[in-house]
Structure formats: C-alpha cells, structure tokens
Biotite code that builds the C-alpha atoms (Angstrom):
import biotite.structure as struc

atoms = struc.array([
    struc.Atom([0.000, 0.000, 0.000], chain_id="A", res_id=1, res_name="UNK", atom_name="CA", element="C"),
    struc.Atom([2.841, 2.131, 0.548], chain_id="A", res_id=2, res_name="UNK", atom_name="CA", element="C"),
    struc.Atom([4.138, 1.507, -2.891], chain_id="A", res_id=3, res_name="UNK", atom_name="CA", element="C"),
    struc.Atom([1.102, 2.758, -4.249], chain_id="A", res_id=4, res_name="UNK", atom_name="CA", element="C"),
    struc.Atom([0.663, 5.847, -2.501], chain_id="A", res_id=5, res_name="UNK", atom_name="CA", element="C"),
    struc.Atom([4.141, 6.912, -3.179], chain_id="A", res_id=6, res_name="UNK", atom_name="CA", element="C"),
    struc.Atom([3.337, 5.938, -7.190], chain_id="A", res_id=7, res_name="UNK", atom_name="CA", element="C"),
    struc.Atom([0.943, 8.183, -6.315], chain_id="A", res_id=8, res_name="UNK", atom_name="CA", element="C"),
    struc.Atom([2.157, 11.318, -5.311], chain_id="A", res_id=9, res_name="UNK", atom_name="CA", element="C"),
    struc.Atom([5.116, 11.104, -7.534], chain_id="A", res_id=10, res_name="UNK", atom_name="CA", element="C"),
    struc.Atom([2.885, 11.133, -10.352], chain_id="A", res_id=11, res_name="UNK", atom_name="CA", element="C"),
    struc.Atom([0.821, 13.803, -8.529], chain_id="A", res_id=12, res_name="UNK", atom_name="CA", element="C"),
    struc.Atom([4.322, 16.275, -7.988], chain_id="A", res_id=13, res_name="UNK", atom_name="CA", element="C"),
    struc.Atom([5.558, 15.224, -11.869], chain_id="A", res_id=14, res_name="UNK", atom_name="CA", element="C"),
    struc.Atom([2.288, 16.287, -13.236], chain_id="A", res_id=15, res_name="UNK", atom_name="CA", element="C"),
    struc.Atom([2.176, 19.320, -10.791], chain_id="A", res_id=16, res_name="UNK", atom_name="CA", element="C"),
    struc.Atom([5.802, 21.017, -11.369], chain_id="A", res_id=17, res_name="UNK", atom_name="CA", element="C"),
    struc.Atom([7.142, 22.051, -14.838], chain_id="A", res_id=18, res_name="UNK", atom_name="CA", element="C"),
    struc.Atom([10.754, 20.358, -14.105], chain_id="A", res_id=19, res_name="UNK", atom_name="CA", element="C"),
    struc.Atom([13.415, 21.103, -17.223], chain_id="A", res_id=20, res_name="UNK", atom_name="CA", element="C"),
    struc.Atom([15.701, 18.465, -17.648], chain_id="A", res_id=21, res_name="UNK", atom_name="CA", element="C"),
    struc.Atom([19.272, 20.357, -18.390], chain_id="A", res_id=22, res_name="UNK", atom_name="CA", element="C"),
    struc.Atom([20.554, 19.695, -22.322], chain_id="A", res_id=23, res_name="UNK", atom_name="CA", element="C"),
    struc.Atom([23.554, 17.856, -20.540], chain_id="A", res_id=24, res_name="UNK", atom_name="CA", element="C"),
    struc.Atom([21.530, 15.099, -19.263], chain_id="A", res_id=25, res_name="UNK", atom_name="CA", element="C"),
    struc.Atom([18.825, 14.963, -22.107], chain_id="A", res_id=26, res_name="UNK", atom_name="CA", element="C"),
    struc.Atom([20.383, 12.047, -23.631], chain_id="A", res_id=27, res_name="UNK", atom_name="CA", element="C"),
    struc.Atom([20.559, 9.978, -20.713], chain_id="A", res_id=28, res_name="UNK", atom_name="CA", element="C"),
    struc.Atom([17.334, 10.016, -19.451], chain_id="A", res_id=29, res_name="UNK", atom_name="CA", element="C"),
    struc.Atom([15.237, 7.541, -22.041], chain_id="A", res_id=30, res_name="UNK", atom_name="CA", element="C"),
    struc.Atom([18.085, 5.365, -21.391], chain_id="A", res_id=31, res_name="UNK", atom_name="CA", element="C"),
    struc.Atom([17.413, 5.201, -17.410], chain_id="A", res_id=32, res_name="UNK", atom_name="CA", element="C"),
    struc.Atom([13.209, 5.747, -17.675], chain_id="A", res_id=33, res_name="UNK", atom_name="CA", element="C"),
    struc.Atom([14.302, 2.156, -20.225], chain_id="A", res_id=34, res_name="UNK", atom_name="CA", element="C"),
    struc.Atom([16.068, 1.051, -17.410], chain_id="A", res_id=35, res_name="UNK", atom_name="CA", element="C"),
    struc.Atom([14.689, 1.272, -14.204], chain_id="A", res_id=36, res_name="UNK", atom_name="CA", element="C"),
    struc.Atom([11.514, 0.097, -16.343], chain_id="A", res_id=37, res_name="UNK", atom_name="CA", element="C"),
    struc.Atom([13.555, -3.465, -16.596], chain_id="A", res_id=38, res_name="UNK", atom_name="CA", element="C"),
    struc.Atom([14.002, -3.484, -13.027], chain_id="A", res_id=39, res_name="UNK", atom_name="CA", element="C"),
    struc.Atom([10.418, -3.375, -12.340], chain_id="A", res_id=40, res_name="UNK", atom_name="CA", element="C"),
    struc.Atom([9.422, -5.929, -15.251], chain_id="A", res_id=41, res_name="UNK", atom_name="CA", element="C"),
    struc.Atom([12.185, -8.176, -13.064], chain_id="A", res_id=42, res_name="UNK", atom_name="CA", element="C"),
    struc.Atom([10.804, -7.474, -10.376], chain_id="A", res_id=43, res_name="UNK", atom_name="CA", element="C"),
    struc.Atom([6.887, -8.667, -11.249], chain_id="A", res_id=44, res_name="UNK", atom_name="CA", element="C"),
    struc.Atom([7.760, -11.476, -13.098], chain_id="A", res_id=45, res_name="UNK", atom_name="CA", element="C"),
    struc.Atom([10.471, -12.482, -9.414], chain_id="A", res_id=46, res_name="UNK", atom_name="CA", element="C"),
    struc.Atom([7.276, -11.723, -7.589], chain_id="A", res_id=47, res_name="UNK", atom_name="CA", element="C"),
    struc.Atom([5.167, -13.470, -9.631], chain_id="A", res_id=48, res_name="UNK", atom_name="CA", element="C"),
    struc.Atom([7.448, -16.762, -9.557], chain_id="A", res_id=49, res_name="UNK", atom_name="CA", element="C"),
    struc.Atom([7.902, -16.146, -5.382], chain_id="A", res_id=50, res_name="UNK", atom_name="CA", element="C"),
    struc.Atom([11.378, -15.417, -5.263], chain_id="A", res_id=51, res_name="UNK", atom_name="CA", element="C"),
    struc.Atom([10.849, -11.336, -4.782], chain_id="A", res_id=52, res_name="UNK", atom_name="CA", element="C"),
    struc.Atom([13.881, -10.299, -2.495], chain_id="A", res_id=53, res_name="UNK", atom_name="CA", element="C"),
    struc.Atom([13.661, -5.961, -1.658], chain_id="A", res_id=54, res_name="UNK", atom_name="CA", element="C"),
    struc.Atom([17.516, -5.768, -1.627], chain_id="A", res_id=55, res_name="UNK", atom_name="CA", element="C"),
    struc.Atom([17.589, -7.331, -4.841], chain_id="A", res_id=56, res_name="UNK", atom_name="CA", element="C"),
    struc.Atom([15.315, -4.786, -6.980], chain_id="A", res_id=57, res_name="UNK", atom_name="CA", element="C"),
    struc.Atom([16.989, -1.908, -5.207], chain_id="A", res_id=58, res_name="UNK", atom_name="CA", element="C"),
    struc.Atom([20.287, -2.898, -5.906], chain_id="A", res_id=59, res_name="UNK", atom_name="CA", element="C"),
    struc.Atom([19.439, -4.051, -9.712], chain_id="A", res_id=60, res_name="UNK", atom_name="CA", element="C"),
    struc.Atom([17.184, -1.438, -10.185], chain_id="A", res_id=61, res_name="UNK", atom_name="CA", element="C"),
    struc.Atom([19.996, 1.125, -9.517], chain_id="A", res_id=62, res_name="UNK", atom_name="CA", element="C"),
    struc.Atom([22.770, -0.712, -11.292], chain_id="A", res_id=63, res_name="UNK", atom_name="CA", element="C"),
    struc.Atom([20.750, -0.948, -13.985], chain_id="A", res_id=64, res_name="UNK", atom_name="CA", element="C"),
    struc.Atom([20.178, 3.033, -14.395], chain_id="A", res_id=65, res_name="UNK", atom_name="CA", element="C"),
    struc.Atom([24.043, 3.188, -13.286], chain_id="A", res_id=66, res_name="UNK", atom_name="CA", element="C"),
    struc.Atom([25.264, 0.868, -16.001], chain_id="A", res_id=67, res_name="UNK", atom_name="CA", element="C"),
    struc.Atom([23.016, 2.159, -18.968], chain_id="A", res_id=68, res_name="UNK", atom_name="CA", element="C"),
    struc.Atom([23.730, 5.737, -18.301], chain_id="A", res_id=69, res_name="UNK", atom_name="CA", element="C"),
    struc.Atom([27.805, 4.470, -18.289], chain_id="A", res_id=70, res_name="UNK", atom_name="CA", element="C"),
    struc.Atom([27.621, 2.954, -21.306], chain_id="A", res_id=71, res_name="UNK", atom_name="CA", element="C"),
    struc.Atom([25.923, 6.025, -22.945], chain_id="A", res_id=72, res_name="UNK", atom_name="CA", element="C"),
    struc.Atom([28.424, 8.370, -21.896], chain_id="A", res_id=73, res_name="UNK", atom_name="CA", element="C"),
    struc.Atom([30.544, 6.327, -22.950], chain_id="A", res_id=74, res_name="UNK", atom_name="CA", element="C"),
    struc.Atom([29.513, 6.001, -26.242], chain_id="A", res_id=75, res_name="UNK", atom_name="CA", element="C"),
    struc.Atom([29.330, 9.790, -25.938], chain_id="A", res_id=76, res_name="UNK", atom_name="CA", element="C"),
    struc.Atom([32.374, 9.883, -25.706], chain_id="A", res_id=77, res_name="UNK", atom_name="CA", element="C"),
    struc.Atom([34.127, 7.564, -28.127], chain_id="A", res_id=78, res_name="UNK", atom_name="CA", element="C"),
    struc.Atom([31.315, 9.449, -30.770], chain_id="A", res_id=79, res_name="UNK", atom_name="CA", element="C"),
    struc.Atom([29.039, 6.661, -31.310], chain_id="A", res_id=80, res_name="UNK", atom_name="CA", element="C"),
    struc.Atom([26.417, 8.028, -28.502], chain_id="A", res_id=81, res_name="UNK", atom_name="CA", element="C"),
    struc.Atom([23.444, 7.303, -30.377], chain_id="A", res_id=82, res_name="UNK", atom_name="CA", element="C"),
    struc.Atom([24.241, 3.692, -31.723], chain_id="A", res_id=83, res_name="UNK", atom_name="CA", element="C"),
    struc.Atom([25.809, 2.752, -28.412], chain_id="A", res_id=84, res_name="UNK", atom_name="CA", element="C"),
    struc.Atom([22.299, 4.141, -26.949], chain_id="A", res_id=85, res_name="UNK", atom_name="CA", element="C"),
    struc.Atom([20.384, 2.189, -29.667], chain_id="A", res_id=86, res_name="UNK", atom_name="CA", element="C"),
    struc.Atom([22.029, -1.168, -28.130], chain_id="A", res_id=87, res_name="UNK", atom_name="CA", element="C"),
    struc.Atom([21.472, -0.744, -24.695], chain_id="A", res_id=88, res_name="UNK", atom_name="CA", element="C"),
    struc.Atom([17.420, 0.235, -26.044], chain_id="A", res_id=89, res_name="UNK", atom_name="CA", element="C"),
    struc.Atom([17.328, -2.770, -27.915], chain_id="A", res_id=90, res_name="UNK", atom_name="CA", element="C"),
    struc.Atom([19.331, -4.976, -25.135], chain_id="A", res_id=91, res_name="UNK", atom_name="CA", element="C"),
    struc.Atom([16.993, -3.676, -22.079], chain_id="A", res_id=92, res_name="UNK", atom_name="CA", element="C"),
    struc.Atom([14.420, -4.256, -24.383], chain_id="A", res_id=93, res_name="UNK", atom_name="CA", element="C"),
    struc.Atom([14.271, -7.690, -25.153], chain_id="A", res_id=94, res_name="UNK", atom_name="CA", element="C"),
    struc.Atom([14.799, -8.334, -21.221], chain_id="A", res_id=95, res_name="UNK", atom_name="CA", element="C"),
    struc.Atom([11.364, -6.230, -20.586], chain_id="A", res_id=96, res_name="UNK", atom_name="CA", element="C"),
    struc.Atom([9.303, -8.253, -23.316], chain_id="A", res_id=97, res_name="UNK", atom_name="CA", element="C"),
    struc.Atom([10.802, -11.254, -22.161], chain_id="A", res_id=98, res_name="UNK", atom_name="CA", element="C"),
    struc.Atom([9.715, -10.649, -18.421], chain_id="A", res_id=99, res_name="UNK", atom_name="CA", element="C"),
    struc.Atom([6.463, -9.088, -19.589], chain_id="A", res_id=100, res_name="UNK", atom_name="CA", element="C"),
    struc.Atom([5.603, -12.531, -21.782], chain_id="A", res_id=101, res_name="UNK", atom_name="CA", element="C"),
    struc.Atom([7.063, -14.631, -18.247], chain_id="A", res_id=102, res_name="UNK", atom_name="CA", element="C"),
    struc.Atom([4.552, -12.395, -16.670], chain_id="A", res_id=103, res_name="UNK", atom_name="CA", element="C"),
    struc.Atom([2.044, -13.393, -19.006], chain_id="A", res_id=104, res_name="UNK", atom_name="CA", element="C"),
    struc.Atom([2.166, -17.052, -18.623], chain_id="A", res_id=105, res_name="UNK", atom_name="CA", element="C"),
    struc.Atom([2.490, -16.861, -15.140], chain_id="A", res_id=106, res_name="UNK", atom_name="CA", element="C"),
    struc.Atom([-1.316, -15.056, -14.681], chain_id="A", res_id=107, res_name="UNK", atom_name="CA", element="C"),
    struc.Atom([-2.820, -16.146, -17.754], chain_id="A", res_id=108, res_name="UNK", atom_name="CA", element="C"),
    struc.Atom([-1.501, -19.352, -18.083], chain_id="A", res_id=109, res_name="UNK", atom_name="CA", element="C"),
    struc.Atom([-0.584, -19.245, -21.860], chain_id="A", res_id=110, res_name="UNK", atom_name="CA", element="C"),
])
C-alpha cells in the first residue's frame, strides 16, 4: 500500500511542477526511464514466480540506471552516442518483453 501511494504522489508532484531536464543530461534520461523500467518488469515477473527479495530490486534497479547511463556516456564519448544508446534500447528491451511474456504465462496461463 505504501508503494502505491508513493506511485501516487510522484505522479501527482511530476504532473504538478514544470521540471526542465538540463541539455547535458537529455540524452541519458530515455536510457534510465528504459532502465529502471527493466528493473520493475524483473521485479513482477520475481514476484510473480515467489522469489521477490527488496535488496535485490533496489540494488538491480539502480545498477541498472548506473550501467546504462555508463555505457551512454561512454559512447558519448568515443562518438558513437546514439548507436551505443540504440544497443542498450534494444538490449533492455528484449529483457522487458521477455519478463512481460514470463509475466504473461504466469497469470494467464498461456
């Protein structure tokens, strides 16, 4: 219940505020939204299948943002941002429609 009222009020506040994202960090941000939306679709399906741990989804949920947004600026920096950012799309993904179809079977059983 928790959970759900803080879902709440953070949508509440985001849809409230006008927040600018600074043109530094622009490019980095689809890439963690991708991200941390692959550490929830892990986190369902581990629920789901009973083996939910909390420490677990912070920690990959986190590392997950931490490692995408790397590997952008690091593609940044070598001057293939936008392919390098492509992958890690494409990568993250496949992992989210591969949880979301795990998901699937799990409550529909098909």
């Amino acid at each position: 219940m928790i959970a759900l009222l803080g879902l709440v009020a953070g949508v509440v506040l985001g849809l409230a505020t006008q927040m600018d994202v600074p043109p530094v960090l622009a490019p980095y941000l689809p890439i963690a939204v991708v991200a941390a939306l692959d550490a929830l679709a892990g986190a369902a399906r581990a629920l789901l299948d009973g083996l939910f741990d909390d420490r677990v989804f912070v920690v990959s949920f986190f590392s997950n943002v931490l490692v995408a947004a790397t590997l952008v600026f690091i593609g940044d920096q070598l001057g293939v941002g936008s392919q390098l950012s492509t992958a890690v799309l494409v990568v993250l993904g496949i992992r989210i429609f591969s949880n979301a179809a795990a998901i699937r079977r799990k409550l529909f059983s098909a």
